[in-house]
C-alpha positions as CSV (number, residue, x, y, z in Angstrom):
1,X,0.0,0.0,0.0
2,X,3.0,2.4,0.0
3,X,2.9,3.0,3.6
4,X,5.8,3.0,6.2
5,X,6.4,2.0,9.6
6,X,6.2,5.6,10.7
7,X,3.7,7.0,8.6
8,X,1.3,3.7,10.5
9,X,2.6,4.5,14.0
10,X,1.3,8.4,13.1
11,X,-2.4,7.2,11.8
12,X,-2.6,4.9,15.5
13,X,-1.4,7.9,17.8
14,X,-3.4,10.2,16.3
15,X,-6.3,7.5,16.3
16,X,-7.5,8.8,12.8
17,X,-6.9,7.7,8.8
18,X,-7.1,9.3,5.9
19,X,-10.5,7.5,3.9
20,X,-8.8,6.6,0.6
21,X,-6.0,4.5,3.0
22,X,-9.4,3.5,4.7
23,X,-10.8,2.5,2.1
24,X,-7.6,0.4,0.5
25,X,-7.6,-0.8,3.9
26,X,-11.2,-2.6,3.2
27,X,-11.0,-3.7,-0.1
28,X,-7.4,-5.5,0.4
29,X,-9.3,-7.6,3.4
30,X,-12.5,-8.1,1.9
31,X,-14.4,-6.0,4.0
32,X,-17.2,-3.2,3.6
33,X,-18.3,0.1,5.8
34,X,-20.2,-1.9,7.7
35,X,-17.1,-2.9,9.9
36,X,-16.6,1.1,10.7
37,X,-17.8,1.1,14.4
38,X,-20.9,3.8,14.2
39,X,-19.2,6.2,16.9
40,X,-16.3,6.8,14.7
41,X,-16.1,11.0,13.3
42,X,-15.1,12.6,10.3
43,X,-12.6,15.4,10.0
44,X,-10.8,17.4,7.8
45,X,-7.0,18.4,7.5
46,X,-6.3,21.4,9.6
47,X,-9.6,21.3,10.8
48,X,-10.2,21.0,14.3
49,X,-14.1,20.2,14.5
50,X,-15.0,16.8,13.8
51,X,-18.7,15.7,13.0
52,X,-20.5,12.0,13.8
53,X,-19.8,9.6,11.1
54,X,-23.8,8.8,11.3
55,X,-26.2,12.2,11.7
56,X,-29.7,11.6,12.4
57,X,-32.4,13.5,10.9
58,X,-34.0,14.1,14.4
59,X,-35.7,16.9,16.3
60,X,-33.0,18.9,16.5
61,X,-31.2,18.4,12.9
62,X,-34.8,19.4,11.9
63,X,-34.9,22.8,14.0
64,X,-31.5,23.7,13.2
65,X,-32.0,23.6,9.5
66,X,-35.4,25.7,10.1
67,X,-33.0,28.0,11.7
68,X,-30.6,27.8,9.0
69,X,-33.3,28.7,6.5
70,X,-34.4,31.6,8.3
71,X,-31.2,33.3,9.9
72,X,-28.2,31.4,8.8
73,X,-25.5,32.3,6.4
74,X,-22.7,30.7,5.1
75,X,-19.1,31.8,3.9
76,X,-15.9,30.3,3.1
77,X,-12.3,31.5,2.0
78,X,-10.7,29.0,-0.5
79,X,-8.6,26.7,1.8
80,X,-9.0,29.0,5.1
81,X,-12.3,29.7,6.1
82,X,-15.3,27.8,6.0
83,X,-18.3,29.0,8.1
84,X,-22.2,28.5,9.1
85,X,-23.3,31.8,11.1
86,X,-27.1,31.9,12.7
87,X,-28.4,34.7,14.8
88,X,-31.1,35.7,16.6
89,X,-31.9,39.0,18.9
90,X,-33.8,36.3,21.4
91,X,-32.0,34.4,23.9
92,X,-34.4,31.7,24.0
93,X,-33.7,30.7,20.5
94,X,-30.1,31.8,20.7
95,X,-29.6,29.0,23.2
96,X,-31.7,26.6,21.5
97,X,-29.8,27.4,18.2
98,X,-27.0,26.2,20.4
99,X,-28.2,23.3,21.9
100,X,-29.3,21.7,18.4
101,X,-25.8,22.5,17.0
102,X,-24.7,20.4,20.3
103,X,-26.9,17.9,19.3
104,X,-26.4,17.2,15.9
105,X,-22.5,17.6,15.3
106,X,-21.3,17.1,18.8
107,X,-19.4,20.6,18.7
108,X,-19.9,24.1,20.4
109,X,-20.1,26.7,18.4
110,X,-18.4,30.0,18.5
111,X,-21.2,32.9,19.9
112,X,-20.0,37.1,19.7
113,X,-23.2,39.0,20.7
114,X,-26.1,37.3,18.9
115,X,-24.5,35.5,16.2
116,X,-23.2,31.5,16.7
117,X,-20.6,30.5,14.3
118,X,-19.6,26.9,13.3
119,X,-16.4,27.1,11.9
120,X,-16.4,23.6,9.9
121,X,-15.3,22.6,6.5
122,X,-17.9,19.4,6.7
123,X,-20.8,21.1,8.1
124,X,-20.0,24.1,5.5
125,X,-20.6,21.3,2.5
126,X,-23.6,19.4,4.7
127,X,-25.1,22.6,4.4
128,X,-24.0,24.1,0.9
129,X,-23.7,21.0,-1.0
130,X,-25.0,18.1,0.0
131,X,-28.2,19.7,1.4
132,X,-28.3,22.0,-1.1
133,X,-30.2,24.9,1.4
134,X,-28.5,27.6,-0.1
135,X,-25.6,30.2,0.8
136,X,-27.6,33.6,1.3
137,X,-30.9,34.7,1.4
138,X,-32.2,34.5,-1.9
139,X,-31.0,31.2,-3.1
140,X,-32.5,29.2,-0.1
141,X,-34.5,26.2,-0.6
142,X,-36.1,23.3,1.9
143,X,-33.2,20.2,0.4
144,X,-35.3,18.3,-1.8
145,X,-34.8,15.3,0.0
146,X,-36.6,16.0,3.2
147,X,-39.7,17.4,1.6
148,X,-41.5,13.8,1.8
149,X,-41.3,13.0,5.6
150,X,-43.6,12.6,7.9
151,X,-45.1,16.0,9.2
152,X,-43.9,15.0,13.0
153,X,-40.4,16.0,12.0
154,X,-41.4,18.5,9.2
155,X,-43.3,20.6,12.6
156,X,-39.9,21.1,14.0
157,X,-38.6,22.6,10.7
158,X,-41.4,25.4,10.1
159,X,-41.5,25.9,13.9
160,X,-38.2,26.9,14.0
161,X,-38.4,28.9,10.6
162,X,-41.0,30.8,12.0
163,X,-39.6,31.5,15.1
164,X,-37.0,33.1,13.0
165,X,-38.7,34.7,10.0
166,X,-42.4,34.6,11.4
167,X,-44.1,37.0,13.4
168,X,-48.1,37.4,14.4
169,X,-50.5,40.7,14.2
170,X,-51.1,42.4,17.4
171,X,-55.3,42.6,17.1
172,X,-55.8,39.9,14.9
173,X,-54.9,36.1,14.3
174,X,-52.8,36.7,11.3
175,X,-49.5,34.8,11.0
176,X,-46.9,35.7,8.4
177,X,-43.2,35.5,7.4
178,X,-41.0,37.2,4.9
179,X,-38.2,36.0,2.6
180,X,-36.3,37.3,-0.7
181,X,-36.8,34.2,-1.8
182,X,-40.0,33.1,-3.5
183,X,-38.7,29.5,-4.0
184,X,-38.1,29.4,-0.5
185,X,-41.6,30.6,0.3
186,X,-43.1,27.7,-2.3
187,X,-41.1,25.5,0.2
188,X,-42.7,26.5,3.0
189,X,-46.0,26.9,1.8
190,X,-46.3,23.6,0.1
191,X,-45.2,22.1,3.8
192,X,-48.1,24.2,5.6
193,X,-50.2,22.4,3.2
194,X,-49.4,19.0,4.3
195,X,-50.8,20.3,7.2
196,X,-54.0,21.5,6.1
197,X,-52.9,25.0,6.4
198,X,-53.9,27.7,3.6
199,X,-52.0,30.5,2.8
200,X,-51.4,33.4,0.7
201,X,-48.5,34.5,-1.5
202,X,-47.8,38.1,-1.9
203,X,-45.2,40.2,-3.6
204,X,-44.1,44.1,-3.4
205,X,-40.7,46.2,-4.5
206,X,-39.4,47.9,-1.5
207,X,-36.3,50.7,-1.6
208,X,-33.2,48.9,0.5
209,X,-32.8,50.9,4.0
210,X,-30.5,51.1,6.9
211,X,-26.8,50.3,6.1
212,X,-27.8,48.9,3.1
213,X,-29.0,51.9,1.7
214,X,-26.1,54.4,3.0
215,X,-24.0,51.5,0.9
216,X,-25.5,52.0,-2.2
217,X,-26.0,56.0,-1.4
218,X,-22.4,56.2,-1.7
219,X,-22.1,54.8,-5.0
220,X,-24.7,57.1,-6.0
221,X,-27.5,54.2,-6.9
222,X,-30.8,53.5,-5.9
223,X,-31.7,49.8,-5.1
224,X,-35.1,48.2,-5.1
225,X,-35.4,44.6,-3.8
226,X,-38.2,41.8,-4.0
227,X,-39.7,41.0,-1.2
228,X,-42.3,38.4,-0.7
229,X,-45.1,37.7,2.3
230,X,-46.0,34.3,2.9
231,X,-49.6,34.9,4.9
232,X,-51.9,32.5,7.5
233,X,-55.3,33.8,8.4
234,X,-58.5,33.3,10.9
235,X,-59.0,29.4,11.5
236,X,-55.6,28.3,9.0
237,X,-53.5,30.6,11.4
238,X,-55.5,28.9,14.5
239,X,-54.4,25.3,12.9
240,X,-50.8,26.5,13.0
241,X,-51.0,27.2,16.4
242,X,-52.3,23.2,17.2
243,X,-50.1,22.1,14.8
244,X,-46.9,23.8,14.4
245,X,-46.5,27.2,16.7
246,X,-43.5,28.8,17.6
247,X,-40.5,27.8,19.4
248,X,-39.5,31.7,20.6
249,X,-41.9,31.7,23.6
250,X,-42.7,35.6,22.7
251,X,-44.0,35.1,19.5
252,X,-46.2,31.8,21.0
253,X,-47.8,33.8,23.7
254,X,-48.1,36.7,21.2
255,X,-50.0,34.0,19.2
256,X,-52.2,32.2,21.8
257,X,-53.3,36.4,23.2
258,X,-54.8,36.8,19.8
259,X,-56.6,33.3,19.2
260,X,-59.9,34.4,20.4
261,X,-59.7,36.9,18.0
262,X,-60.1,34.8,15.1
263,X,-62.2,35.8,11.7
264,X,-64.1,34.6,9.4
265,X,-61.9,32.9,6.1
266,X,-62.6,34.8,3.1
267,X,-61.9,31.8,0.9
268,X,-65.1,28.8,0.5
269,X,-63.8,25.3,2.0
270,X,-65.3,22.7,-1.0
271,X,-64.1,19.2,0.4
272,X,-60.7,19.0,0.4
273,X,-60.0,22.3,-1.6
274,X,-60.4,25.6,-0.9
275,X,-62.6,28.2,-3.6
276,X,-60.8,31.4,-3.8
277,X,-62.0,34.8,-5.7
278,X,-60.1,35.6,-8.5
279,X,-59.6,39.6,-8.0
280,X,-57.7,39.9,-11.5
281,X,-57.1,38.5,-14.6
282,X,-54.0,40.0,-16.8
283,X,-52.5,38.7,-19.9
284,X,-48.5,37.8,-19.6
285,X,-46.4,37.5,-22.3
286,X,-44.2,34.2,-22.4
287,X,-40.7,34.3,-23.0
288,X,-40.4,30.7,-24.6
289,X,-41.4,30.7,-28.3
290,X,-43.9,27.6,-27.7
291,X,-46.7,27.1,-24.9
292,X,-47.4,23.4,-24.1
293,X,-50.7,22.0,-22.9
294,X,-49.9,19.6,-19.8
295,X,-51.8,16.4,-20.2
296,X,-52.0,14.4,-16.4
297,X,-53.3,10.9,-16.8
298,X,-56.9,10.1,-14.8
299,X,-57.6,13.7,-12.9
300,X,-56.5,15.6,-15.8
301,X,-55.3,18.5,-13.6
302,X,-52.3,19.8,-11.5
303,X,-50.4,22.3,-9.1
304,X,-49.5,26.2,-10.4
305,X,-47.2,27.7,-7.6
306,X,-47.4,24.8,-5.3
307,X,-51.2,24.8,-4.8
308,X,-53.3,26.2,-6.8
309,X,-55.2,23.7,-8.9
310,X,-55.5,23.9,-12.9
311,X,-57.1,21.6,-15.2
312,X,-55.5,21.3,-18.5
313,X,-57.5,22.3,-21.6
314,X,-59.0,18.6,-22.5
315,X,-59.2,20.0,-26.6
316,X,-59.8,23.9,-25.6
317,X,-57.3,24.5,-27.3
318,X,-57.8,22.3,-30.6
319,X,-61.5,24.5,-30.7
320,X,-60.0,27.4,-30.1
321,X,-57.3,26.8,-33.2
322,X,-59.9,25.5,-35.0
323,X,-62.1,28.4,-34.6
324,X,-59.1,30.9,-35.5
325,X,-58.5,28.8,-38.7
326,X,-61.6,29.6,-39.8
327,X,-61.4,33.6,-39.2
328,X,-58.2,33.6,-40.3
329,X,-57.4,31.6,-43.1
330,X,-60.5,31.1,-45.3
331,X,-62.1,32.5,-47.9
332,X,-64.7,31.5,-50.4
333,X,-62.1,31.8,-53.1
334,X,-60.3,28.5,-51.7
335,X,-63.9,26.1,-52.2
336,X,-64.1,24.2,-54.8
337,X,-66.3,24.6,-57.7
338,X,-67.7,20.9,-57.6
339,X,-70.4,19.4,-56.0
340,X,-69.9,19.0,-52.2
341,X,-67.3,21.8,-52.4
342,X,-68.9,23.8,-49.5
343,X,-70.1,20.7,-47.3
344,X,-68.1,21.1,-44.5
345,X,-66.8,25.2,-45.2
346,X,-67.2,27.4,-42.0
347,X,-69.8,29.7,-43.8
348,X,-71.6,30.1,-40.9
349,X,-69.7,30.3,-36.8
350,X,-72.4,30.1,-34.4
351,X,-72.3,30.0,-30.3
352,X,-75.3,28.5,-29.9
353,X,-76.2,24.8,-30.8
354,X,-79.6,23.9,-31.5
355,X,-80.8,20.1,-32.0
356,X,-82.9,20.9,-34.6
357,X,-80.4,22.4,-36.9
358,X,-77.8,19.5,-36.6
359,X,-77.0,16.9,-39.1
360,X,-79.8,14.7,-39.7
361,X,-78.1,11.4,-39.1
362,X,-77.3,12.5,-35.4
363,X,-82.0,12.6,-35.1
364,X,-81.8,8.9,-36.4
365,X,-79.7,7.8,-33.4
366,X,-81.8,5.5,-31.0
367,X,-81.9,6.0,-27.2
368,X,-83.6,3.1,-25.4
369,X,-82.2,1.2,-22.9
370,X,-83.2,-2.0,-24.1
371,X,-85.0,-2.7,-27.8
372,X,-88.0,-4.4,-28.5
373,X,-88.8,-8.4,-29.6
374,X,-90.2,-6.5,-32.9
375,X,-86.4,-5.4,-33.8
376,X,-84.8,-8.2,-33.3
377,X,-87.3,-10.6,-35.6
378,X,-86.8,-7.6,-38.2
379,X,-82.9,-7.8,-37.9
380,X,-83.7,-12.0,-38.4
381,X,-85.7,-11.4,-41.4
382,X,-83.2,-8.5,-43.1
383,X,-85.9,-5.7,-42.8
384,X,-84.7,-2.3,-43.7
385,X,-84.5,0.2,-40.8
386,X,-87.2,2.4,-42.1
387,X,-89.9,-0.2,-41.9
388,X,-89.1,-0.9,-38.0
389,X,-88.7,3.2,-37.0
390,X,-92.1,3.3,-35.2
391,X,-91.1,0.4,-33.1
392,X,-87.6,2.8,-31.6
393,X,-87.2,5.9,-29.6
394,X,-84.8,8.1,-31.3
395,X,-83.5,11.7,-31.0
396,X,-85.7,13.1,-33.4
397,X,-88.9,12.4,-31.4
398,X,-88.0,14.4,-29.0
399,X,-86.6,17.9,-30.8
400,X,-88.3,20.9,-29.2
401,X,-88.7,19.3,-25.9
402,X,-86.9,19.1,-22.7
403,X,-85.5,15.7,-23.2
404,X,-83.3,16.4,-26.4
405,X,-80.7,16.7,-24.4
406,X,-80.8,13.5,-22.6
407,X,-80.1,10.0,-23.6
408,X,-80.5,6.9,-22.9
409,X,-78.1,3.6,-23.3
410,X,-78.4,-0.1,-23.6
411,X,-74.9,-0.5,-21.5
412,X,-74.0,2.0,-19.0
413,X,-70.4,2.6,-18.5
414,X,-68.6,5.0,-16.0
415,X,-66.0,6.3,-19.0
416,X,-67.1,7.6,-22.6
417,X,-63.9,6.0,-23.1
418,X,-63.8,2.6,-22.1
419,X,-63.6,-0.4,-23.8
420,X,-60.3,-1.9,-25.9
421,X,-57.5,0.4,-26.3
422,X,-56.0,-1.3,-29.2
423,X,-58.5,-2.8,-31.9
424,X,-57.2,-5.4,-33.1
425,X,-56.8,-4.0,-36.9
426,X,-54.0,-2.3,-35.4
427,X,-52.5,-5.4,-33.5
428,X,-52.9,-7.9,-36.4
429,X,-50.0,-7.8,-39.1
430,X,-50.9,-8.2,-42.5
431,X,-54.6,-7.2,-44.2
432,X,-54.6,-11.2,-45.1
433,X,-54.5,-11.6,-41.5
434,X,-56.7,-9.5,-41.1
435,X,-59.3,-10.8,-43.5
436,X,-59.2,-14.0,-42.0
437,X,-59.9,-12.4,-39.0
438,X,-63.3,-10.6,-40.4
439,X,-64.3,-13.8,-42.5
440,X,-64.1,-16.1,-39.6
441,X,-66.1,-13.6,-37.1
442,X,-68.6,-13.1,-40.2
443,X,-69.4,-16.9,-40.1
444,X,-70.1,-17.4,-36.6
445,X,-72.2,-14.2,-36.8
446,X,-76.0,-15.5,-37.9
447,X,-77.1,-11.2,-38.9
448,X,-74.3,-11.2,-41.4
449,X,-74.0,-12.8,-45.0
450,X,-70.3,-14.0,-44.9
451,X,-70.4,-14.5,-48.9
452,X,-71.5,-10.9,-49.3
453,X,-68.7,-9.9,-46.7
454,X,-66.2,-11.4,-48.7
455,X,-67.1,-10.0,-52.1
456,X,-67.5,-6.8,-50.5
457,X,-63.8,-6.9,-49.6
458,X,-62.6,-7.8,-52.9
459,X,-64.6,-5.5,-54.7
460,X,-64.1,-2.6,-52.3
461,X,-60.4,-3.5,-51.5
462,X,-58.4,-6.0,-53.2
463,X,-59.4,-5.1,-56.7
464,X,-58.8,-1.7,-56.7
465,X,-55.5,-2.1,-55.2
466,X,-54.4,-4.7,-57.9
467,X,-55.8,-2.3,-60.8
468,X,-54.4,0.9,-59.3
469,X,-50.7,-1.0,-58.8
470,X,-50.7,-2.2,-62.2
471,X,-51.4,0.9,-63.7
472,X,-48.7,2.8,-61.2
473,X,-46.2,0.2,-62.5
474,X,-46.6,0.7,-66.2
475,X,-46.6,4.6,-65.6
476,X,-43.8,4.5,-63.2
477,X,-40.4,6.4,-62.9
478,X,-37.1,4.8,-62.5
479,X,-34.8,5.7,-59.9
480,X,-31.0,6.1,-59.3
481,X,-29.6,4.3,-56.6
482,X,-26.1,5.8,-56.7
483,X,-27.1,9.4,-57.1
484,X,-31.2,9.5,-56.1
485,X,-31.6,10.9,-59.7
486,X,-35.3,9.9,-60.9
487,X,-36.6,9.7,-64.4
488,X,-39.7,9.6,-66.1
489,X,-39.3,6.6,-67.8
490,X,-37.3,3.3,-68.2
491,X,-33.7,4.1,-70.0
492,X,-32.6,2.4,-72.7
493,X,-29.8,1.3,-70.8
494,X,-29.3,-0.3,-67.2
495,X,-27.2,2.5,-65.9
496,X,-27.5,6.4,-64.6
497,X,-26.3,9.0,-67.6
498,X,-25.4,11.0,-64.6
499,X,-23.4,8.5,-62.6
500,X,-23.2,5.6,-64.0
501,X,-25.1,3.9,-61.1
502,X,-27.7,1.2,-61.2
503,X,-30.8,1.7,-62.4
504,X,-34.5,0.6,-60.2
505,X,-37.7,0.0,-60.4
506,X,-40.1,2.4,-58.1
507,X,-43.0,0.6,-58.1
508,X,-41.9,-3.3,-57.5
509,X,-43.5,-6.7,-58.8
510,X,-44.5,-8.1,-55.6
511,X,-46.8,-4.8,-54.7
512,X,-48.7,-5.4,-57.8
513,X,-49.4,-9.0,-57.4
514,X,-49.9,-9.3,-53.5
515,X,-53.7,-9.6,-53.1
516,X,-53.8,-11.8,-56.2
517,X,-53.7,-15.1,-54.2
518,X,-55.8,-14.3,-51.8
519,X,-58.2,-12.8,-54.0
520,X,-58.4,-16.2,-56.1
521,X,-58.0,-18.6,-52.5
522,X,-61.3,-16.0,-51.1
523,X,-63.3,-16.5,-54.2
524,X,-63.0,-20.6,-54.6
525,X,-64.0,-20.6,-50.8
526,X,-66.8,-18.2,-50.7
527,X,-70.2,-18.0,-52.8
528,X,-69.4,-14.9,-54.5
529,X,-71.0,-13.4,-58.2
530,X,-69.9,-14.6,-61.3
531,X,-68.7,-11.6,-62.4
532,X,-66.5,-11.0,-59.3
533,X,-64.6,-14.4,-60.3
534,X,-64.2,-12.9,-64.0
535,X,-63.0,-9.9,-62.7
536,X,-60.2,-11.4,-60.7
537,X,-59.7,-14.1,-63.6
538,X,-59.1,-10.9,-66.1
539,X,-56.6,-9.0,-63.7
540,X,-54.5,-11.9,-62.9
541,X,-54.2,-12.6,-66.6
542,X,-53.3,-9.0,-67.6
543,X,-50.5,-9.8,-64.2
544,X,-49.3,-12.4,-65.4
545,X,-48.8,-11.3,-69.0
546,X,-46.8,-8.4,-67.5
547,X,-44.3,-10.6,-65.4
548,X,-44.1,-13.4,-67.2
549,X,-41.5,-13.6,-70.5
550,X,-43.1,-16.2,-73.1
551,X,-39.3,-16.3,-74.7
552,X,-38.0,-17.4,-71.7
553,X,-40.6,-20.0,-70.1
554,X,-39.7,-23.2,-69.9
555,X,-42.2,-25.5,-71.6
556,X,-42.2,-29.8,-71.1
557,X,-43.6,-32.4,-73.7
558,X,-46.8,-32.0,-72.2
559,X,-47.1,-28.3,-73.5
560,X,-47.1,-30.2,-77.1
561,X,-49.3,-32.6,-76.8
């Protein structure tokens, strides 16, 4: 390990060891941390305070960092000064600012008038880095990593910061605290609401004063600061007294004196959420280029500024683009002069919908909650729907009246949504697969004609796929695969006149020809027309004709015979 005699004889009498020796130490025998007895401390070079190996995240760990937060600093001088200050004008909390520091780190802190000082390399990165609270005032946070335990421990923490930063109204019961931090204030807040515990946010500019101000007086500037007020009123200020309070015993019997003088809430309790008036509404401009629409699975809504809840748009926003699009961006002079052209054209933007003036497909839509023995012998027999319309209840029976806007079902459901996720079109691979699919469900089906299911898909499907393929491949361009050039037609010869590269196909053989089979295997199987089966006959002759060379088949005695 590169160690001498000496150098071991120093580590023993000084009963400590530098952690990378340490740690050789362990891995060379085989053994972990574990084998570190838990009383053991840590220390730095030229660094007379040492701090427990193990620090527990008690009572007092928790009111010293709610000290910390409220009146502590720290400062350090590369390689010869590394410092946490807290201070405090009360001697209560002076004392029991020093008792927590004896607590947690098993050190006493220096004290000059009302400032403690813990002059610490370790406890200066506990603080800084590890915990992350912050350096000054405006860069203070609760450590991310406490923000989740249990509200018995989180108590200590806000007691403390209040005792520090807090202070109560003389005639009323109206608790505050103030900080130049808003992030901090988030912190705090979003604690108090753990604890059922409303509060308010406020936010002013305020002119620096004192020595602050003869500072900046000197240099002939004005400064203007940010200050924000974190505020608990009437029965929320009364629940921080039961559940939090103060540890400065001036500002807790300041509190309990004004207790019976507690108010009404402004703000409507609604079960577990609180209805507050909205005094003002202003438009701010957003300094990204793009605003995004937050989508939160099952409540579909979510925390602005710690608590105030917002539900996300849920398609607002798709009508209110929609709606733009057609102020904006039509005009008659873009419809088409054909039949149909106007259909669906915004000629008229309305606010108001009325049943009546709807399409007439949506009056033909049934609302019973169970059909009659008459529609189901109709369905048996192929009836058409119009001869069994007096038998259902639809929508349009009921335009003009109160109950057009109520429906009935046949299934009740709890979600609009619910049901499969994934049809299975979209999990099933190829449409031959899929086919099968459709013309084994058609069979088992007694309402539907599985013959006329199967033409339909040829006729609808397969044949205009095969007819449209084969005319894109005897129109098609040929394509470059060196160079990407494209041309309109087949060269003459094999090869690019640009590059020299080889020549493709864009349209390929096997696209032209791959519902052929099926076609032919779906018409021997099924009871389809006569003219279906010529029509697939005559487009797999014109195929085949196309593919196949006559020069180069290979023909057998039989072809002679």
């Amino acid at each position: 390990m590169g160690m001498g005699k000496k150098m071991l004889s120093n580590y023993l009498y000084r009963d400590s060891i530098p952690l990378h020796t340490l740690k050789s130490l362990l891995d060379s025998s085989g053994n972990s941390w574990d084998l570190i007895p838990k009383g053991c401390k840590l220390g730095v070079k030229r660094d007379h305070a040492t701090v427990p190996r193990i620090i527990k995240i008690d009572d007092s760990f928790m009111r010293l960092l709610g000290y910390y937060l409220a009146e502590g600093y720290a400062r350090s001088k590369e390689r010869s000064l590394y410092q946490i200050g807290l201070s405090s004008m009360e001697d209560d909390i002076l004392k029991d600012m020093e008792q927590c520091i004896t607590d947690v780190f098993g050190i006493v802190p220096g004290r000059s008038n009302h400032v403690l000082t813990i002059s610490s390399r370790l406890v200066y990165h506990l603080f800084t880095g590890i915990l992350g609270t912050g350096k000054g005032a405006k860069d203070k946070r609760i450590p991310s990593g406490l923000v989740s335990l249990p509200l018995n421990k989180i108590r200590h923490l806000l007691s403390a910061y209040f005792s520090g930063d807090g202070s109560v109204e003389k005639d009323r019961l109206h608790v505050t605290c103030s900080s130049v931090s808003r992030r901090l204030l988030q912190d705090i807040g979003l604690q108090l609401l753990r604890f059922g515990i409303f509060y308010r946010l406020k936010h002013e500019r305020r002119p620096v004063g004192g020595a602050a101000k003869e500072f900046y007086d000197k240099k002939g500037e004005s400064h203007v600061f940010d200050l924000y007020y974190l505020s608990i009123r009437s029965s929320y200020a009364r629940r921080f007294a039961e559940e939090i309070g103060f540890v400065s015993m001036r500002k807790e019997a300041a509190l309990n004196s004004v207790l019976s003088k507690e108010g009404t809430p402004r703000s409507i309790v609604s079960g577990d959420a609180i209805l507050d008036e909205i005094k003002t509404v202003e438009p701010t401009r957003a300094e990204a280029d793009y605003l995004y629409d937050i989508e939160v699975e099952d409540h579909h809504n979510f925390l602005i500024n710690d608590f105030v809840v917002s539900a996300n748009c849920d398609g607002d926003e798709d009508c209110v683009m929609l709606l733009m699009d057609g102020l904006l961006n039509f005009s008659r002079s873009y419809l088409p002069g054909k039949r149909g052209g106007w259909m669906d054209a915004p000629l008229v933007l309305t606010t108001r919908i009325d049943p009546k003036e709807i399409d007439k497909e949506a009056h033909n839509i049934d609302i019973m909650e169970r059909y009659p023995l008459e529609f189901y012998e109709a369905a048996e027999h192929f009836a058409t729907p119009k001869s069994v319309e007096d038998a259902m209840d639809m929508v349009a029976k009921h335009l003009g009246t109160a109950s057009q806007y109520k429906s009935r079902f046949t299934h009740s459901t709890s979600d609009i949504a619910a049901g499969p996720s994934n049809s299975a079109y979209k999990t099933l691979g190829s449409m031959v697969e899929k086919l099968n699919v459709q013309l084994a469900l058609a069979r088992r089906i007694k309402a539907v004609d599985a013959d006329d299911v199967a033409e339909r898909v040829i006729n609808s499907h397969f044949l205009p796929d095969m007819i449209g393929n084969l005319r894109a491949f005897s129109r098609q361009k040929v394509r470059c695969v060196k160079c990407g050039a494209k041309f309109r037609r087949p060269l003459l010869s094999d090869t690019c006149p640009r590059c020299h590269g080889r020549i493709i196909l864009t349209v390929k053989e096997g696209s032209v020809k791959k519902y052929l089979d099926v076609s032919m295997r779906v018409a021997d199987e099924y009871d389809i027309s006569e003219y279906t089966r010529q029509r697939i006959e005559l487009i797999g002759i014109e195929i085949k004709s196309l593919f196949e060379s006559d020069k180069s088949r290979q023909m057998g005695l039989f072809d002679f015979m």
